[in-house]
C-alpha positions in Angstrom: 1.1 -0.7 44.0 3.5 -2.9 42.1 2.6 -6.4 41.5 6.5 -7.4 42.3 8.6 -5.6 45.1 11.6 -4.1 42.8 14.2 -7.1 44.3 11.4 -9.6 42.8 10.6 -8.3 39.8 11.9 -10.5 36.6 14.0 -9.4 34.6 13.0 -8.8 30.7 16.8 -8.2 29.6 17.5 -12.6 29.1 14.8 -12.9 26.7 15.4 -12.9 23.2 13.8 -10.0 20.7 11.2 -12.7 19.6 10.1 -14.2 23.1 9.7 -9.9 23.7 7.5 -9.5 20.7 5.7 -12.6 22.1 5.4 -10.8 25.1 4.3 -7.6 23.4 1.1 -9.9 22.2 0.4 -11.8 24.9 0.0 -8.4 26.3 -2.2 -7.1 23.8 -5.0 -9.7 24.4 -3.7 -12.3 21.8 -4.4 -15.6 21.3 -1.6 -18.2 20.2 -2.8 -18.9 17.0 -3.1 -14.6 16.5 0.2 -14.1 18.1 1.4 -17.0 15.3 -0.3 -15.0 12.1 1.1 -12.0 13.3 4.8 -13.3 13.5 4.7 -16.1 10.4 5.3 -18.5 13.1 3.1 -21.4 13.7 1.2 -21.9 17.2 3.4 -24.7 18.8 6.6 -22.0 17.9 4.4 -19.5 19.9 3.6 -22.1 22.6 7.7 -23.1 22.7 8.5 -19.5 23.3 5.8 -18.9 25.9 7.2 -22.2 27.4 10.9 -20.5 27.5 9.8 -17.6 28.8 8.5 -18.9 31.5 11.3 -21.2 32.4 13.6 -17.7 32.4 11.6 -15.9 34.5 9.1 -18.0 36.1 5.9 -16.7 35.0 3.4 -19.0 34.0 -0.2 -17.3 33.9 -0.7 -15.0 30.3 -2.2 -12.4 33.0 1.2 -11.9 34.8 2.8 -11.8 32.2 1.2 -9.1 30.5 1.2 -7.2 33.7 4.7 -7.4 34.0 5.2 -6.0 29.9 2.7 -2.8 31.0 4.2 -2.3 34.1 8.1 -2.5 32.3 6.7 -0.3 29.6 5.4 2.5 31.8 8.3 2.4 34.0 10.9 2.6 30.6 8.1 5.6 29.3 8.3 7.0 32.9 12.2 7.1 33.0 12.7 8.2 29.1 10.1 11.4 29.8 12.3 12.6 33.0 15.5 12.4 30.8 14.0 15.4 28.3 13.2 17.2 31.2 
């Protein structure tokens, strides 16, 4: 089952490449200050594009948010596998 009906789900596409690879972390189980090593970025930065991300698509919980990364992940895995087919 899919945590947003396919009319709610937010839409990645507005964020920038950086608030994505912030994503990508979050989704991995990173803190903010791991998430800031990894990037050269220091946590507040981290913190101000977790804060952006969720005024563009309204997600506020770290959970969510990496639910929504796997789930758009699969679905672009998913839809890039029945193209070679």
């Amino acid at each position: 089952m899919d945590a947003w009906p396919d009319s709610d789900t937010p839409d990645l596409s507005e964020l920038t490449e950086r608030e994505l690879e912030v994503i990508a972390l979050v989704a991995q189980g990173y803190t903010n200050l791991e998430i800031a090593t990894q990037l050269c970025m220091s946590a507040l930065t981290v913190k101000t594009h977790l804060d952006h991300i969720s005024q563009k698509i309204g997600i506020r919980r770290r959970t969510q948010l990496a639910g929504l990364y796997w789930q758009q992940t699969v679905a672009i895995a998913d839809s890039e596998s029945d193209e070679t087919l």
